[in-house]
C-alpha positions in Angstrom: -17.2 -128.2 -72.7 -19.2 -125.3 -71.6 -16.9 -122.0 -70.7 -17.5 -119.4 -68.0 -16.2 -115.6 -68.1 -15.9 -113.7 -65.9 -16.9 -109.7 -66.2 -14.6 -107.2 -65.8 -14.0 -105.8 -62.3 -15.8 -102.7 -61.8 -13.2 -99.4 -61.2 -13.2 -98.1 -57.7 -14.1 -94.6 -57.6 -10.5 -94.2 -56.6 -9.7 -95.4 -60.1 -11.9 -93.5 -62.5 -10.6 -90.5 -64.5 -11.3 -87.0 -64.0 -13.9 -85.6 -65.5 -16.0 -82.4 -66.4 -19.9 -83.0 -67.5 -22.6 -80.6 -68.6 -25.6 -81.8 -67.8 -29.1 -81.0 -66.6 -30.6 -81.5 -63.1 -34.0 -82.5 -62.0 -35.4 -79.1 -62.5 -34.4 -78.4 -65.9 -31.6 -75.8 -64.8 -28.1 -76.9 -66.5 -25.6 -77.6 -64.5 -22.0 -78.6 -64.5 -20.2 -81.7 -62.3 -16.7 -81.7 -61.5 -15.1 -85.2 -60.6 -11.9 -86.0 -59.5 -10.1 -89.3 -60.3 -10.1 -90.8 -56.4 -14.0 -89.9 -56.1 -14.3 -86.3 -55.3 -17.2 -84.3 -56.5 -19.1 -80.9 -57.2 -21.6 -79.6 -58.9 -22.1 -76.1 -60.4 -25.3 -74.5 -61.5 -25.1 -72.2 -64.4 -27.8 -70.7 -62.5 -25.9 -68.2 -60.3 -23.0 -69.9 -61.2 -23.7 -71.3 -57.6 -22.1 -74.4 -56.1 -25.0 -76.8 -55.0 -23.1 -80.1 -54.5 -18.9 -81.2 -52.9 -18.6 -84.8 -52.1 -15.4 -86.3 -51.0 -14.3 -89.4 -51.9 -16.8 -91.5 -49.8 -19.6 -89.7 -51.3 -20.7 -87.8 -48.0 -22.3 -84.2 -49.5 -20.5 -81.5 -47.5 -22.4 -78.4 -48.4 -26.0 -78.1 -47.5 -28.8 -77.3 -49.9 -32.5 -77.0 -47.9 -34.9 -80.0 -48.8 -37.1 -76.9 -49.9 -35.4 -75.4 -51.9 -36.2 -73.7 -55.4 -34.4 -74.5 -58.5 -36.6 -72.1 -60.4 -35.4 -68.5 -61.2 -36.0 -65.9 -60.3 -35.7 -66.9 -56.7 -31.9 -67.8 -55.7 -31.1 -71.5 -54.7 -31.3 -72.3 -50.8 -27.6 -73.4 -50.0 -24.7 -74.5 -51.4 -22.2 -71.5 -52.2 -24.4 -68.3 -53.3 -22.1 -65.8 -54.9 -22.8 -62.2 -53.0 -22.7 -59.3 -56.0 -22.5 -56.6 -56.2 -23.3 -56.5 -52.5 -23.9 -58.0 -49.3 -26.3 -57.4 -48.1 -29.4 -54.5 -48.5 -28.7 -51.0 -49.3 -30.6 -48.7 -52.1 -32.4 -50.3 -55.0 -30.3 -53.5 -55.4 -31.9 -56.4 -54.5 -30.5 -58.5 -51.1 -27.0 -59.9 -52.1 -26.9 -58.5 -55.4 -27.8 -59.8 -58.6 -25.0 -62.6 -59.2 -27.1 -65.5 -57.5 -30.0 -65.5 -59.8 -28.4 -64.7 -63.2 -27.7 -67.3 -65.9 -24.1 -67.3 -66.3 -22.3 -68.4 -69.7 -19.3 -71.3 -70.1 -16.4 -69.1 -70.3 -14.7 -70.6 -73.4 -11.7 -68.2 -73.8 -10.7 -67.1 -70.3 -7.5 -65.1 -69.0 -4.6 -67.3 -67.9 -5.1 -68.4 -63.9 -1.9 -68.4 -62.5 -2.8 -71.5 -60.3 -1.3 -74.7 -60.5 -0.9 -77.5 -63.1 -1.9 -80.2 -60.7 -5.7 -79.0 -60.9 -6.9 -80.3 -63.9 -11.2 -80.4 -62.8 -12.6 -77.5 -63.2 -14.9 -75.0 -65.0 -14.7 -71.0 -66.0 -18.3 -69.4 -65.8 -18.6 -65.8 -66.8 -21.4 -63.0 -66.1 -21.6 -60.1 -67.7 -24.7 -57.4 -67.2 -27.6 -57.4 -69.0 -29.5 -54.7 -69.9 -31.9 -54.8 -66.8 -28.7 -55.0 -64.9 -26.9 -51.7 -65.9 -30.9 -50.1 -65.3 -30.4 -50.8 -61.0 -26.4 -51.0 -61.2 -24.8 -48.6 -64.4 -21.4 -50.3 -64.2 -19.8 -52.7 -67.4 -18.2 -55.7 -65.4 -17.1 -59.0 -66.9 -16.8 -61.3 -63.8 -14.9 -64.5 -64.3 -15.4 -67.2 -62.1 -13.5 -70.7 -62.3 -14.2 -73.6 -59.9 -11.9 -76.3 -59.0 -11.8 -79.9 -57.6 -7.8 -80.1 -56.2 -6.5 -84.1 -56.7 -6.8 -84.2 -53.0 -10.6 -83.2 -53.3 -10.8 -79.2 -51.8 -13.1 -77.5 -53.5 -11.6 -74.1 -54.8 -13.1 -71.4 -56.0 -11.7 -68.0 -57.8 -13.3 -64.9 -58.6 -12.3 -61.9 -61.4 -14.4 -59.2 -61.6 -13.1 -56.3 -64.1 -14.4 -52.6 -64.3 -15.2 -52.6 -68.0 -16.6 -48.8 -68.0 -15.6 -46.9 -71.3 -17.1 -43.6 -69.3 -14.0 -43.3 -67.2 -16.1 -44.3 -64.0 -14.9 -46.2 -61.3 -17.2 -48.3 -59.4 -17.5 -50.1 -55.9 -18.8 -52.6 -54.2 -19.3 -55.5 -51.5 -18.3 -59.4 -51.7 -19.3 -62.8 -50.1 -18.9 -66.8 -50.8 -22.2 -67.6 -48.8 -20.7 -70.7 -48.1 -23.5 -72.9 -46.6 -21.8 -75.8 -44.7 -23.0 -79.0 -43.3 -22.7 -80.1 -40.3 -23.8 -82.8 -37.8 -25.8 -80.5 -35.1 -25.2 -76.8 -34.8 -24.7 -77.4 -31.5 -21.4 -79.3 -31.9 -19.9 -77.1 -34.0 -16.6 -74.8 -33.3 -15.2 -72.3 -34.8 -11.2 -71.0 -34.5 -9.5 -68.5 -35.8 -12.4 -65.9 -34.7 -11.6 -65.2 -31.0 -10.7 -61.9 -29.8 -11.7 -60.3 -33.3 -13.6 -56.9 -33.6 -17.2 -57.7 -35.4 -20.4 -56.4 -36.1 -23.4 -57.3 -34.9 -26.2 -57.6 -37.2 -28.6 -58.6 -34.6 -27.8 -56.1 -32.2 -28.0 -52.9 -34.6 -25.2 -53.5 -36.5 -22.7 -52.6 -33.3 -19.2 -53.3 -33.3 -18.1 -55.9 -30.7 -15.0 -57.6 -29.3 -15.4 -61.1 -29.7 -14.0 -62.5 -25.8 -14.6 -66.4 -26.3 -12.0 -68.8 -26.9 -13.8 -70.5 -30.0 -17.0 -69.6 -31.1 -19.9 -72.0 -30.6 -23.8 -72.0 -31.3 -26.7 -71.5 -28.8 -28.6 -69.3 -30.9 -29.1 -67.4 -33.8 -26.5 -65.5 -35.2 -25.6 -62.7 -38.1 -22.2 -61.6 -37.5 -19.6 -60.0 -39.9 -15.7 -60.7 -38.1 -13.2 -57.8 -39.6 -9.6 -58.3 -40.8 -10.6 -61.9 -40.4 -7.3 -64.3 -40.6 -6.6 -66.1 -43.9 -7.3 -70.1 -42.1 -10.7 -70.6 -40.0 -11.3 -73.9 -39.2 -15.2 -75.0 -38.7 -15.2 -78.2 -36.5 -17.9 -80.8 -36.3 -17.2 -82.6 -33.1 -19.9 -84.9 -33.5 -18.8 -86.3 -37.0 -15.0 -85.8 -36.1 -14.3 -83.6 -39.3 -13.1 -79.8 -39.2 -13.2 -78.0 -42.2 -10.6 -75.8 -43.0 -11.4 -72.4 -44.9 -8.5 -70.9 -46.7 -9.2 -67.2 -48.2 -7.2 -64.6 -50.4 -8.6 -61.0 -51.2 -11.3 -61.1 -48.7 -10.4 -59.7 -45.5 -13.9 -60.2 -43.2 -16.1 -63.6 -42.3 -19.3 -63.2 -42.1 -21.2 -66.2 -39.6 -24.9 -66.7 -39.8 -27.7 -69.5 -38.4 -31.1 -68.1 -38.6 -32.1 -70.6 -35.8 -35.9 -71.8 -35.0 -37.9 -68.4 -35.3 -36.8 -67.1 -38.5 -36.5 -70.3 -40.6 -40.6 -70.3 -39.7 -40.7 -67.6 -42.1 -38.4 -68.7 -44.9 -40.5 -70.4 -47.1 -37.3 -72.0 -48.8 -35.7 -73.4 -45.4 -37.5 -76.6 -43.7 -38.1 -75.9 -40.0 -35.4 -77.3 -38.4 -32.9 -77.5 -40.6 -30.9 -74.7 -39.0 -29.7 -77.5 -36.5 -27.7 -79.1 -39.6 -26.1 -76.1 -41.7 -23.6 -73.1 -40.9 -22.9 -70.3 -43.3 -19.1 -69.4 -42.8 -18.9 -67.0 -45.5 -15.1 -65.0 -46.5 -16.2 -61.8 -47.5 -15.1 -57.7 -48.0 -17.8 -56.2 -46.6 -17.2 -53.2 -43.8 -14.5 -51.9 -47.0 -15.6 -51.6 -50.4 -14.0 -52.9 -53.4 -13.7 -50.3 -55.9 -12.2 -50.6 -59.2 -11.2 -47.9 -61.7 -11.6 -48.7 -65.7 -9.4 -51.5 -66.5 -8.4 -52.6 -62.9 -9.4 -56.2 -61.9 -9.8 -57.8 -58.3 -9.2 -61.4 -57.3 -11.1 -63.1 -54.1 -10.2 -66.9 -53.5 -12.2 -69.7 -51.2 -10.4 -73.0 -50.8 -12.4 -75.6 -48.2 -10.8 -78.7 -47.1 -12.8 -81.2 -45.5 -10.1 -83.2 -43.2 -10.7 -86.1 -40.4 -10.3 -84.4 -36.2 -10.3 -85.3 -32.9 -10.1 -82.4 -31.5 -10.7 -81.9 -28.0 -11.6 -78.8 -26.2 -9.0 -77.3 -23.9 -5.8 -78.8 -25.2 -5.6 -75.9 -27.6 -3.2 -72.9 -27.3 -5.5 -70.2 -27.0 -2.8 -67.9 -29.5 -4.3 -67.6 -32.9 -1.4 -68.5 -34.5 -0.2 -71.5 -32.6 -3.5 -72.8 -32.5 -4.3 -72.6 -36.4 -0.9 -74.6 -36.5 -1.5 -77.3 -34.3 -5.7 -77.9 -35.7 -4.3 -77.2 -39.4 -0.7 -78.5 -39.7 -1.8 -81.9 -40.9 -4.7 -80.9 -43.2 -2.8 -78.2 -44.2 0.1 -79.8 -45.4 -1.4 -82.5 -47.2 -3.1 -80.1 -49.3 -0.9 -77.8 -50.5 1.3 -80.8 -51.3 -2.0 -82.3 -53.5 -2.2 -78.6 -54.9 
């Protein structure tokens, strides 16, 4: 009598075990990719130790990377989450953002204990130290620790140490940013809260300072903004997909919003034509104050994104900062920090 078997059930992504890969992308550059046991994902390029992939648990990508662009140093990778170092932005003889982005970082095999919690189990430590190119444009010894984290409920965390290792007695300064490159729907149905009535400067207007007067912020046109003593929650919500992102930060007092819209992205030759409609850079940052660190002395900026079902509605918010964080965050919020 002839006998059947039946194979074994495949495991749900919900059902497979954490895990932390090394592995290699199409371009050659390795890369590391976090995944959490309900289906969560990132993906970190030892390449300016540079987020370029976080999936949640249905495999949607929620971080945009341009179709253009270059996994090839020296140029920095289009998208994902750029690490700004040791500055934002341009001033003197460092190149734009700092140096961080297109430097090969190492696996950080023996890093200082993170006093962060047991439940995260998926992550990676990267470390960057300077090179002997670097201390030629930037003479300061740094050892900058970096550790990305997939949370069991799938937020993507990521926490920075940078230490002034100087034996001269020299203390040195400088600027910050996550250039957090998010995806979205359609620029135009995006929202921001936890912006309004915040001083910022104006990057397009001269670098002015401004008062922002909306009630949310929304998207008509390019923008390059830098929002001061920014709030520790911003929520980024995509009205068209029904999904807010909420942007928790520690250490990094300003927020930096930019869309380079039509014109400029003509002229990136790393960023397709019209894919500003479908990304927005919501970046924490310390930017109008410099960091500076004396010989020994460490600093600590943290980015945790949550990526959390909405239906929000415009107008039946409490235009109070702190009310209205509460009512568009309360749920996500708490969900989290219990997963955490």
């Amino acid at each position: 009598m002839a006998t059947t078997s039946t194979p074994p059930t495949p495991k749900s992504p919900r059902q497979q075990a954490s895990s932390v890969e090394r592995t290699k992308g199409p371009s050659g550059l390795e890369k590391v990719v976090l995944r959490e046991a309900r289906g969560f994902s990132a993906e970190v390029h030892l390449y300016g130790g540079q987020v370029t992939s976080w999936k949640n648990d249905r495999g949607d990508e929620l971080l945009f990377v341009s179709n253009k662009a270059t996994f090839k140093p020296p140029k920095a990778i289009r998208g994902g989450i750029p690490i700004c170092f040791p500055q934002f932005g341009t001033h003197g003889n460092l190149e734009k953002h700092g140096f961080a982005r297109n430097r090969f970082w190492a696996i950080d095999d023996n890093p200082p204990p993170f006093p962060e919690s047991t439940a995260v189990k998926t992550f990676v430590d990267l470390i960057l130290k300077p090179s002997e190119e670097d201390l030629k444009i930037w003479p300061h010894s740094f050892e900058f620790r970096l550790r990305v984290a997939l949370g069991p409920g799938g937020d993507l965390v990521l926490i920075s140490r940078i230490r002034n290792t100087n034996t001269d007695g020299r203390p040195f300064s400088f600027t910050f940013a996550y250039h957090t490159y998010f995806s979205v729907s359609d620029i135009s149905e995006v929202r921001i809260e936890g912006l309004e009535t915040l001083d910022y400067i104006d990057y397009l207007r001269g670098k002015e300072r401004f008062t922002e007067q909306g009630d949310a912020i929304v998207f008509e046109s390019e923008v390059d903004k830098i929002y001061l003593d920014a709030p520790a929650k911003i929520a980024i919500i995509d009205h068209e997909k029904k999904r807010t992102f909420v942007l928790r930060k520690d250490g990094l007092p300003d927020a930096v919003l930019w869309n380079p819209w039509d014109k400029k992205t003509k002229n990136m030759q790393d960023f397709g034509d019209e894919e500003y409609k479908h990304m927005l850079c919501v970046e924490p940052a310390a930017v109008e104050m410099p960091i500076t660190l004396k010989p020994g002395e460490e600093w600590k900026g943290k980015m945790e994104l949550s990526a959390v079902p909405s239906s929000y509605c415009s107008g039946q918010l409490d235009p109070d900062k702190e009310h209205l964080m509460a009512l568009i965050l309360s749920g996500a919020l708490a969900g989290a920090d219990a997963a955490s």
